[in-house]
VMD Tcl script that draws the C-alpha trace (Angstrom):
set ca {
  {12.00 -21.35 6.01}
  {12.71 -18.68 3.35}
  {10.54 -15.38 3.06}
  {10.32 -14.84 -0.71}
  {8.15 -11.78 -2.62}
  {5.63 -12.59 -5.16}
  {3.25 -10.70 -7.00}
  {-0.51 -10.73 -6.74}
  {-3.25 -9.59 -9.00}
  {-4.98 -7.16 -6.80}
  {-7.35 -5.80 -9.42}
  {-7.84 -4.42 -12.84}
  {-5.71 -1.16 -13.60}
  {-9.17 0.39 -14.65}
  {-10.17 -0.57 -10.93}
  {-8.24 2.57 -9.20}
  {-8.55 6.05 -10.48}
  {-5.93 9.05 -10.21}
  {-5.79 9.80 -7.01}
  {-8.07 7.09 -5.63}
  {-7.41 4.72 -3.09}
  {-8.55 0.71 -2.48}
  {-8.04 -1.64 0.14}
  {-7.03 -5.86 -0.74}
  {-6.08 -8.39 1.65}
  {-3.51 -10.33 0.29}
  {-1.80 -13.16 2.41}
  {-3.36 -11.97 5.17}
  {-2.18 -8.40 5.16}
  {-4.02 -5.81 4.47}
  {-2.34 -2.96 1.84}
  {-3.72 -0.12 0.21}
  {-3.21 0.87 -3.39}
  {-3.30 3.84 -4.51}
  {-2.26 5.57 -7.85}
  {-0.38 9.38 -8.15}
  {0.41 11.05 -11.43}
  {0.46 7.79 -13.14}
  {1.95 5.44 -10.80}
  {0.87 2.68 -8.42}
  {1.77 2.33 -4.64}
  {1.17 0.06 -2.22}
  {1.70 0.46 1.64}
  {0.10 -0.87 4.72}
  {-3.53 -0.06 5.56}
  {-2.98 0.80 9.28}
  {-2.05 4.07 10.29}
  {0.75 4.16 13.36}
  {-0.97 6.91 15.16}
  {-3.94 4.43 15.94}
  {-4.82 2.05 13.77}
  {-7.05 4.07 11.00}
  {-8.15 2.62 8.07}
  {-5.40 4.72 5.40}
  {-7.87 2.83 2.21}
  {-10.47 5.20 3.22}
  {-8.25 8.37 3.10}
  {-7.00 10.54 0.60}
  {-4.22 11.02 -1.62}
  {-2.75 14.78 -0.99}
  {0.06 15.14 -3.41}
  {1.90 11.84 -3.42}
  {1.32 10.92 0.05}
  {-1.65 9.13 2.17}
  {-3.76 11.06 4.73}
  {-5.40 8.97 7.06}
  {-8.90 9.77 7.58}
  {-8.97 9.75 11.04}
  {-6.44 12.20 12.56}
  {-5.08 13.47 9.82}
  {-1.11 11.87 9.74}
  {0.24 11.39 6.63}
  {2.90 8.94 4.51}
  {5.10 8.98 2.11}
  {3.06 6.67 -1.23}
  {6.83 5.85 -2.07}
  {8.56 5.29 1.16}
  {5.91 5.22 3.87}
  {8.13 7.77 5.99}
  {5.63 9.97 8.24}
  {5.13 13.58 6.77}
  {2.77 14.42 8.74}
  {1.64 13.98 12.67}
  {0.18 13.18 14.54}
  {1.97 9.26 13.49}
  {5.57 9.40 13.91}
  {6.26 5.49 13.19}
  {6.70 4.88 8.98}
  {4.55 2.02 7.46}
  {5.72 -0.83 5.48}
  {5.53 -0.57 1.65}
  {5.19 -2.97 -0.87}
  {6.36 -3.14 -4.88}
  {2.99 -2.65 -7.11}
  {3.22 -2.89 -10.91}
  {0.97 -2.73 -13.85}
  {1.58 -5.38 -16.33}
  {-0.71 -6.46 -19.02}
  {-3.65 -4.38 -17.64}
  {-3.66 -5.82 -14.12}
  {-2.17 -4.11 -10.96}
  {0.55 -6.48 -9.04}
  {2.01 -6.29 -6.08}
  {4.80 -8.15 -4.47}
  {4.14 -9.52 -0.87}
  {5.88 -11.54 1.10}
  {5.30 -15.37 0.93}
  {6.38 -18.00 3.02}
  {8.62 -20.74 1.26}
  {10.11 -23.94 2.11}
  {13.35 -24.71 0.52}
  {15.64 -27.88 1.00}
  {19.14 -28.01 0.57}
}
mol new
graphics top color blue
foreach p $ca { graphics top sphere $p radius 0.5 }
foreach p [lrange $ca 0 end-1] q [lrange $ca 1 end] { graphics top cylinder $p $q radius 0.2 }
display resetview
């Protein structure tokens, strides 16, 4: 079995505001999107510290604050920049094409030789 990336519709670009964040499932994992100056990002929705919820946070110039203690990440990398979390999250490719916010998870794929 072969892990390949696709890319999912996740919403409407009108759907996320400057410096808004939203929360999709996709494939069973659950990323938050958020947009900075312009761009999307998309990272895991669990903060390292303990598990928060980093959809419902905030973006504080180009990184993710998790509402509950405060640790932030990197939108771009998901290195820590802030404790109390010292473990980075995963991030993911997002994209805006043709009005609709992508992003590229990872998808299981059987290939035969």
């Amino acid at each position: 079995m072969l892990m390949v990336r696709e890319f999912v519709k996740v919403c409407s670009e009108n759907d996320i505001a400057e410096g808004q964040v939203k929360t999709f499932e996709i494939n069973d994992i659950a990323i938050a999107v958020a947009r900075y100056e312009g761009q999307v990002y998309a990272l895991d929705d669990v903060c390292t510290h303990d598990g928060g919820d980093l959809g419902a946070g905030a973006v504080v110039r180009g990184q993710i604050q998790c509402p509950r203690h405060g640790a932030r990440f990197d939108l771009r990398t998901g290195a820590v920049t802030q404790m109390p979390a010292i473990v980075p999250i995963s991030t993911y490719e997002a994209k805006v094409e043709n009005g609709d916010i992508l992003v590229a998870v990872p998808s299981e794929a059987n290939y035969e030789n």
